[in-house]
N, C-alpha and C positions, 0 to 999 in steps of 0.2 A: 504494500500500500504506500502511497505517496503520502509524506508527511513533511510540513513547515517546521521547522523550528527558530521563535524569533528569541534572538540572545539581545540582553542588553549589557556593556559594559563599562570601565572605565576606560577612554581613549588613552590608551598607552601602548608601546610598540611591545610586539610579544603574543599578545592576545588571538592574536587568529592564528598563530602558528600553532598554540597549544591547544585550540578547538578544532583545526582540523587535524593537530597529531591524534585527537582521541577518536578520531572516525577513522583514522589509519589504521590505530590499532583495533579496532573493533573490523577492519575491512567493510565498511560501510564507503559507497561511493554518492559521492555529494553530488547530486546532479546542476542543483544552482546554488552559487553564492553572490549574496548583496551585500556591500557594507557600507555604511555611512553615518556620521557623523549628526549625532541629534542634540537638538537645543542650542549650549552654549559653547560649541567642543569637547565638552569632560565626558560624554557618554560618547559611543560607539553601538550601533545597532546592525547587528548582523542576520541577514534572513536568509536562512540554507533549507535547500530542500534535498530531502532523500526517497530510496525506496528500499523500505522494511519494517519489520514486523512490529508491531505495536509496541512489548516484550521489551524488544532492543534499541527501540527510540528510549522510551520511560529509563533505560539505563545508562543510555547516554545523557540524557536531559541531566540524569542523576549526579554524575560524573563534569558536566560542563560545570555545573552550580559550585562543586568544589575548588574552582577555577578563581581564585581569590580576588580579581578585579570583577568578575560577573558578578552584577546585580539581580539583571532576574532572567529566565530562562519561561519560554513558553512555547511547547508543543500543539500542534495544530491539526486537523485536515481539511481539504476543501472546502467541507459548507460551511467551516467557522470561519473562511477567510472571507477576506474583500483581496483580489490579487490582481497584477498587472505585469507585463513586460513588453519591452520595448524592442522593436527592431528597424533595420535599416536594409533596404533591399536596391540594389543597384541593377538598372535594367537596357539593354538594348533600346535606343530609343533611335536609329537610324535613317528612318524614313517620317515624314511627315504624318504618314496614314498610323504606323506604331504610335508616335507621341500621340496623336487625338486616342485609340487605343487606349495606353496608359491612362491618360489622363482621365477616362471613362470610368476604370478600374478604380482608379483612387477615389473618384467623388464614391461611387457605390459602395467601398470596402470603408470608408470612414478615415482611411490613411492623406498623409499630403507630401506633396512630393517637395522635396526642401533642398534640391539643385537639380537644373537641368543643364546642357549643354546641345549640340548637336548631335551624339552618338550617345548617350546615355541621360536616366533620369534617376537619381535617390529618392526614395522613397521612404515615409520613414508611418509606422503605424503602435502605436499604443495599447494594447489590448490582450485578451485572454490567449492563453498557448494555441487553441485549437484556431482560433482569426486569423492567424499570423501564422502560422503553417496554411492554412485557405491561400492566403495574398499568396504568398512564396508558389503554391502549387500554380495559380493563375497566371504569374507572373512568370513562371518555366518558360512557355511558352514563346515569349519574349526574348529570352537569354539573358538569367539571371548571370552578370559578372562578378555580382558580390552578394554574399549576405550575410548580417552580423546581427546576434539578438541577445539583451541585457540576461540576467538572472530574476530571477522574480523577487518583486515588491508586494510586502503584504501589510494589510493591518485585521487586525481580529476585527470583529462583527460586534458592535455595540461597544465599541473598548479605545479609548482616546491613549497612545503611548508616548507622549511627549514626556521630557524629561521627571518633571515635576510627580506626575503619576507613575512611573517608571518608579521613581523614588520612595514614592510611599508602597507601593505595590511590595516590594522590596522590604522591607519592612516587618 
């Protein structure tokens, strides 16, 4: 099963090394990692997704906690999230009749294309994992030259993570 895990911690160098050493050793493969920077710089929030058993999430979860700059740790799956990710799709755009094309593509998929040229168009769309593999299979066609897509962003469903709450949460 796919499972989120959002870390929150103390922004200090070290910290992700020793969170992904303990998926190393557990041989758990991180499918996406997010890290940034919340509030006023002193926290660090990391959102990693995995695929594994319920079991051995709740053991790692157990294990990052004792990670002495983490403050709070929270396990997740899909329908607790609100999630997003980001990609950039780079397309054949060499003919006049392709760019109208593209450009058809983009209004309908909800993406916007954020450089164009003569032979190609960037493409960039915001949205759920299965949107964003849709645009990419549509855009095959075309001749995708590039494509590059974020890690996922999440926040819990009903649950504000800003520092401040972070903190008491913690607690």
């Amino acid at each position: 099963m796919l499972y989120t895990i959002l870390v929150f911690s103390e922004n200090k160098p070290g910290v992700l090394y020793r969170i992904a050493d303990l998926f190393l050793r557990r041989r758990i493969n991180i499918e996406s990692l997010t890290v940034s920077e919340v509030g006023d710089n002193k926290l660090s929030r990391f959102t990693i997704t995995v695929k594994a058993e319920g079991a051995l999430v709740e053991k790692i979860v157990k294990q990052i906690y004792r990670i002495i700059e983490v403050v709070k740790v929270i396990d997740a799956v899909d329908s607790q999230l609100i999630f997003n990710e980001v990609a950039l799709i780079k397309v054949s755009t060499n003919s006049p009749q392709k760019r109208k094309e593209v450009n058809e593509i983009v209004k309908l998929s909800g993406a916007k294309i954020i450089h164009f040229t003569k032979t190609d168009a960037t493409i960039s769309l915001a949205g759920n994992p299965e949107d964003i593999d849709s645009l990419k299979d549509v855009c095959s066609s075309y001749g995708v030259k590039e494509f590059v897509r974020s890690g996922r962003i999440a926040l819990v469903k009903g649950m504000m993570a800003d520092r401040k709450n972070v903190l008491s949460m913690a607690k």
